[in-house]
C-alpha positions in Angstrom: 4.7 55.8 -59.1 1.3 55.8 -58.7 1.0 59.2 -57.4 2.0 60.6 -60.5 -1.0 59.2 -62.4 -4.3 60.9 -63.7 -5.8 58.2 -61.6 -5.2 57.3 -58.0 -6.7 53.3 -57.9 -6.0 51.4 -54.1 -6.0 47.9 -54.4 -8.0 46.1 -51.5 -4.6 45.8 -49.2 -3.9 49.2 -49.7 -7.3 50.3 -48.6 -7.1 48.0 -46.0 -4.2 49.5 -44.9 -5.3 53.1 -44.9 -8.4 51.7 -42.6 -6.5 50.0 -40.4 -4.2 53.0 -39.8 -6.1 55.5 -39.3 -8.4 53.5 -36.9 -4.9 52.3 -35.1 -4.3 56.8 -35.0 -7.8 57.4 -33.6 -7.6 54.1 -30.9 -4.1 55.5 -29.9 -5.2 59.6 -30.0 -8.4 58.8 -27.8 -8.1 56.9 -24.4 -10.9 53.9 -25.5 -9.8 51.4 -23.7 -8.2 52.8 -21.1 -4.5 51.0 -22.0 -1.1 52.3 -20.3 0.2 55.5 -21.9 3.0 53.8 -24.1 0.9 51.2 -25.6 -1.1 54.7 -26.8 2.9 55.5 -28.4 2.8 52.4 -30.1 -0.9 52.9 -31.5 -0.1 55.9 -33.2 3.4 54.7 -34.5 1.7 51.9 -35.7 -1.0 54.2 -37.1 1.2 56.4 -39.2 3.3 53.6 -40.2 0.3 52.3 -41.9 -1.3 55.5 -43.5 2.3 55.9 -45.1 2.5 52.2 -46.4 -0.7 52.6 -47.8 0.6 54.4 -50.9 1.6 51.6 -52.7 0.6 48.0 -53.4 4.0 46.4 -52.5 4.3 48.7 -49.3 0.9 47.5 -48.0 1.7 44.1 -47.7 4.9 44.8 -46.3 2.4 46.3 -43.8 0.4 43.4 -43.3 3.3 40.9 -42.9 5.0 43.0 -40.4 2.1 43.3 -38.0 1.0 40.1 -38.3 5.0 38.7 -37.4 5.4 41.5 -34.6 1.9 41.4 -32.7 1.8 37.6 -33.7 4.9 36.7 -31.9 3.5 40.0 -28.7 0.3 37.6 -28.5 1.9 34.2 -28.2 4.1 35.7 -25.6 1.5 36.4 -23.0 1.1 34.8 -19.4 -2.5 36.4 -18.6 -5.0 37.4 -20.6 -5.1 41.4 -20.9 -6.9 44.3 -22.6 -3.2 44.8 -24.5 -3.3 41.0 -25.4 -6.7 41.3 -27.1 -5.7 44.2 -29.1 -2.0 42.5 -30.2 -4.3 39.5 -31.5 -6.6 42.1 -33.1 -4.0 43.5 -34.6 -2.0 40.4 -35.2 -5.4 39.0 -37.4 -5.6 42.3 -39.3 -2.1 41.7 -40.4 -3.1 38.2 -41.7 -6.1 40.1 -43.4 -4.6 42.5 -45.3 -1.3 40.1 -46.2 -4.0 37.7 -47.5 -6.2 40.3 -49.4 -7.1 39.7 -53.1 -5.9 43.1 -55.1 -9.1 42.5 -57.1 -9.4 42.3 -61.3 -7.7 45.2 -62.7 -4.8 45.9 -60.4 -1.9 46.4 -61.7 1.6 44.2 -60.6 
């Protein structure tokens, strides 16, 4: 386990995964946008879903393939074009981003 190291090394999904949860905890925690009060519930569940998964390489992708399924299959759903829908395709393309991610040159599998 990669906590009990000397070193602590992220790969680039697992950093991207810490980013993208904490700024999914701070979008949820602070009213931004303006969104419905239970979309701000999902936001933050989303948010500490992510800052746990972060921990390890596997875990991180896991994290990227599950918001890109979920707020993929939320954004091809929608009838109008709202300030939720932007933010599931937001999230939906970070998903594909981080699922995508190179672990760069030294990480270990």
């Amino acid at each position: 386990m990669a906590l009990l190291s000397n070193e602590l090394e992220f790969t680039r999904p697992q950093i991207l995964t810490l980013t993208a949860g904490v700024l999914q905890l701070a979008l949820g925690w602070f009213d931004v946008f303006g969104l419905d009060p239970d979309y701000h519930v999902i936001q933050i569940g989303v948010g500490a879903l992510g800052v746990v998964m972060a921990w390890r390489h596997d875990l991180a992708r896991m994290y990227g393939i599950l918001l890109l399924l979920s707020f993929g299959m939320l954004a091809f759903s929608l009838e109008d074009v709202t300030t939720e829908g932007f933010l599931e395709v937001r999230t939906a393309l970070i998903g594909l981003v981080i699922t995508l991610a190179r672990p760069g040159k030294d990480a270990a599998r």
